[in-house]
N, C-alpha and C positions, 0 to 999 in steps of 0.2 A: 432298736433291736437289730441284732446284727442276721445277718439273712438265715445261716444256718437255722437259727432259733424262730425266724419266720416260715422257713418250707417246712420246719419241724410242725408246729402250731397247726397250721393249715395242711397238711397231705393228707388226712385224711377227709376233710372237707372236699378238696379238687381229685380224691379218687372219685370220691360220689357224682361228681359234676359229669369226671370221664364214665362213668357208667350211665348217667340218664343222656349224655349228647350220642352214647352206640349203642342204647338201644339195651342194656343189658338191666336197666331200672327202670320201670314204668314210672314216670308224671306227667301230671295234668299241666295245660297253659300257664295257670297262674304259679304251682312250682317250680316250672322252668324259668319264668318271669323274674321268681324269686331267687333261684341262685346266679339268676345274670346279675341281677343287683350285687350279691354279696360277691361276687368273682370281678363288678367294675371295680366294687373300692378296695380289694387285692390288688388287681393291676394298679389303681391308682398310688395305692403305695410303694408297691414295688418300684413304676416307675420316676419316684419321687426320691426314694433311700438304695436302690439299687439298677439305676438306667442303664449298666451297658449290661444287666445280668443275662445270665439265660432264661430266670424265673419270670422275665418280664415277655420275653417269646411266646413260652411256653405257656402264659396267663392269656397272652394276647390272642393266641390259637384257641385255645379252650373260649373264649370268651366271643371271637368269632362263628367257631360250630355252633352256639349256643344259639347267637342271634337268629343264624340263617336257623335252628331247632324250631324257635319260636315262630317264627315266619312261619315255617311248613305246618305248625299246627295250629294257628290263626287261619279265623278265616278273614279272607283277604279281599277287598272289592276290590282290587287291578287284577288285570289279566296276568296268567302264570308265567305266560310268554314274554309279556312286558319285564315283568320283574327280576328273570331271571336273565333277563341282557340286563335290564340297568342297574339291578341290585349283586345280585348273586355269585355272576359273574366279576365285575368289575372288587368286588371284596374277595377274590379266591385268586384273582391276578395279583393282588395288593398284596395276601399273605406267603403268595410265592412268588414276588417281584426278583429276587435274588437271582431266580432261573432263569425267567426274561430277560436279566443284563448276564448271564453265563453265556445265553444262546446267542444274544447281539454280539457280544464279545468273540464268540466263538466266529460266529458268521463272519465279521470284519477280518480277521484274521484269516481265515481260509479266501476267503476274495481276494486279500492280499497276495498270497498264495501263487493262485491264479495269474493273477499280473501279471507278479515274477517272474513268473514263468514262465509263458507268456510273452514277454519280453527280452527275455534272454535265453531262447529256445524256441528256431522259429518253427520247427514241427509239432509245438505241444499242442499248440489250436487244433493240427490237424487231428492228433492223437484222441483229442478230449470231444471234437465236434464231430466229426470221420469228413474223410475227404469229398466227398457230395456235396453235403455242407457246404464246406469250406467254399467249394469251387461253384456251386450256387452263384451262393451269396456274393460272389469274387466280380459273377459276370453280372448279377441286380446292381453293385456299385459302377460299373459301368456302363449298363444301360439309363443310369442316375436315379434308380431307385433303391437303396438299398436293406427297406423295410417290405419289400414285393415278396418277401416270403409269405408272408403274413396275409397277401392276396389268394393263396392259393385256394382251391376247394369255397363252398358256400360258407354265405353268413352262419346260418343254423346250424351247418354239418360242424363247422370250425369252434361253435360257442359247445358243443355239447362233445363234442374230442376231448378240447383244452381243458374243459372244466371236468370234465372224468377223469382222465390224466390227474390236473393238478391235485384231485380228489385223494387218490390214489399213490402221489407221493408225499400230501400231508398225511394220509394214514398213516404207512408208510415210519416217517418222521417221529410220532406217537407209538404206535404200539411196537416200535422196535426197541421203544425203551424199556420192556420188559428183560430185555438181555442188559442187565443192567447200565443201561445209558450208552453203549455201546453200539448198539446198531443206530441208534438215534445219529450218533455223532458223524457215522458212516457217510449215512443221506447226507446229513447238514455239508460234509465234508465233499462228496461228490458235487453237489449244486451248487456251492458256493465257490469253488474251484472252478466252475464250469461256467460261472456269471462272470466271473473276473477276467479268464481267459478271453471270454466272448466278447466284453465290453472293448478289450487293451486292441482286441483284432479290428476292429472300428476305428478305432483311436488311430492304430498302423495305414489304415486305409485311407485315414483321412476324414472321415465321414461321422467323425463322434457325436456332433451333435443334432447329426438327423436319427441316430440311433436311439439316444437317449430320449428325443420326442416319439420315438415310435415305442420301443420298448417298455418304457416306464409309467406310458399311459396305464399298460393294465399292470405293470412290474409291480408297482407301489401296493399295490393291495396283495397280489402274491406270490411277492418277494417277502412281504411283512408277513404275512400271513405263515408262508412257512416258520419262520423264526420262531413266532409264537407256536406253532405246533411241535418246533423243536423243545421248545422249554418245555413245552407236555410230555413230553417224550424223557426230558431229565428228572422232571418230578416224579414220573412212573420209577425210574431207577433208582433215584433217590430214598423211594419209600421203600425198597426193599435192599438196601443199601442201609443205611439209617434209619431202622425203625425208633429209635430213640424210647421211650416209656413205654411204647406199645407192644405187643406181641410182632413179629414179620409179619403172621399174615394180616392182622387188623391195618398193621402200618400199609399192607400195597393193598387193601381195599379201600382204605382211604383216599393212599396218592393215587388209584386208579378212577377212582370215582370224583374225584376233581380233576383230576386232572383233564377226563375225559370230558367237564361239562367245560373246562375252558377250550377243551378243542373244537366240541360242539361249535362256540359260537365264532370260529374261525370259518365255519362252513358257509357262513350268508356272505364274506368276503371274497372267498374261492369262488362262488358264480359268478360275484360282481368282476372280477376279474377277468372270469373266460366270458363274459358277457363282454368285456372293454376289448379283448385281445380276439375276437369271433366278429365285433363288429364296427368297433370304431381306429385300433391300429392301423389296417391297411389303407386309411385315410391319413394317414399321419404327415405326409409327405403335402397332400392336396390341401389338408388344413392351412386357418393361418398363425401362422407360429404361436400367439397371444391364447389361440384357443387352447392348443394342446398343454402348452404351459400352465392353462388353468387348472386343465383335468389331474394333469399328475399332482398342482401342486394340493388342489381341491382334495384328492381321494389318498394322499400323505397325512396330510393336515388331519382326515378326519377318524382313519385307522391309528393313526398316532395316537391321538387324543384319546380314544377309548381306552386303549392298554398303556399308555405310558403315564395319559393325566386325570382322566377320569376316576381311575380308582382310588387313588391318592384324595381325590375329592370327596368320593363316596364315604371313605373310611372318615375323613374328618369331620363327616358330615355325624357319622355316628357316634366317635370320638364327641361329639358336643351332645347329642343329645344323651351320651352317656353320664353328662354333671348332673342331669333333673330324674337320669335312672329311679336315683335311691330314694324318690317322690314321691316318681309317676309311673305306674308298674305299663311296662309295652302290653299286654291283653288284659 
């Protein structure tokens, strides 16, 4: 069947689907149940007779709201909290993974930037960090500390700055993507200019790789952490941007409300961070080297995994038990 004559066949099947997943058709468990099934072996044909199409996105989307549908109206013996770090979220990362590698992408490139810059302009550090900064940090490298910023003020006082601050410009990151992606890239564009520059000055100093054990203990969670809050910030522009099938505003109450729950779970990262950067950085120097190398590589390793491999897990996790679907109805 050639595809035209298959979106012909079915459109008005997958309008009904989009009306019970927003709420404009009332059903019950087990009819939600029921058009997951007949929406897996849609996707499964499509993506059997037409794999690069758009029909097989657009199936794969419907047929995700559907699942998480069914979830919210089962009752559920795990805690809601549980589920929506390791279910929920990790399948709403996977169906907007594309923005994830826009924001890496974007990130790498303005750190580059930075560098550059950085390196072949020896006042831009001063321009991007102000000269305090600069002249700080100048004399901690020769007093042979050159992570002693990071000493200053209390443990307590410095976890609950940092982590408001950071708070603050992963907001920030998100909801400025309602100017259609636009202010998002701003932030992205200022920080990440301003990491690159910071690093290359160390580098000039001499001193890079006592920087990077101090820095990156709590960097790694949020330095990633913002990224991901950047992709939140593209999806919000995206959906009003690309409403694609939907009305504008159905499409930015959707990109807003995911996009919002995947920022949500960027928020237990943010404390871990000003918790790392409030109380174990300014040890970084006194540590032995082996430790600190564990921490960054430890708290890399495990923010990675969540957003880069875990949801690719989850999803094929359901991808399988989507063959026994047309079965074994889910409630």
């Amino acid at each position: 069947m050639r595809e035209v004559a298959f979106i012909k066949q079915n459109k008005e099947k997958w309008l009904e689907f989009e009306q019970a997943i927003f709420g404009k058709s009332k059903k019950n468990p087990d009819e939600m149940a029921n058009l997951y099934i007949h929406l897996v072996n849609d996707l499964s044909y499509a993506q059997t007779y037409y794999p690069k199409s758009k029909t097989v996105i657009y199936l794969n989307y419907l047929a995700s709201q559907i699942y998480q549908k069914i979830y919210k109206t089962k009752r559920e013996d795990k805690n809601r909290f549980i589920h929506f770090f390791s279910a929920e979220v990790p399948l709403l990362v996977y169906q907007y993974k594309r923005y994830l590698l826009y924001a890496f992408i974007l990130f790498f490139c303005c750190v580059s930037i930075g560098v550059v810059s950085a390196k072949y302009d020896q006042d831009f550090v001063r321009l991007i960090l102000g000269d305090d900064y600069v002249n700080m940090t100048l004399e901690n490298i020769k007093k042979g500390n050159p992570m002693a910023v990071y000493k200053s003020g209390g443990n307590v006082g410095s976890f609950i700055g940092i982590t408001l601050n950071n708070l603050y410009v992963g907001t920030r990151c998100f909801i400025y993507g309602v100017f259609l992606g636009i202010g998002t890239f701003t932030v992205l564009l200022q920080n990440s200019i301003m990491l690159g520059a910071f690093q290359y000055f160390f580098h000039q100093q001499g001193v890079f790789w006592e920087s990077v054990r101090g820095i990156w203990i709590h960097g790694t969670m949020e330095i990633f952490g913002m990224v991901v809050e950047a992709a939140c910030g593209f999806i919000l522009g995206a959906s009003i941007l690309f409403p694609r099938t939907f009305s504008r505003m159905n499409s930015f109450k959707i990109g807003f409300k995911n996009s919002l729950k995947i920022f949500l779970s960027t928020i237990p990262f943010t404390i871990a961070a000003g918790f790392l950067e409030g109380f174990i950085t300014r040890y970084s120097i006194e540590m032995p080297v082996w430790l600190s190398v564990f921490i960054i590589i430890s708290t890399l390793s495990f923010i990675a995994f969540y957003y880069l491999i875990y949801p690719f897990i989850i999803n094929k996790k359901i991808n399988l038990n989507d063959v026994s679907a047309s079965q074994k109805p889910f409630v």
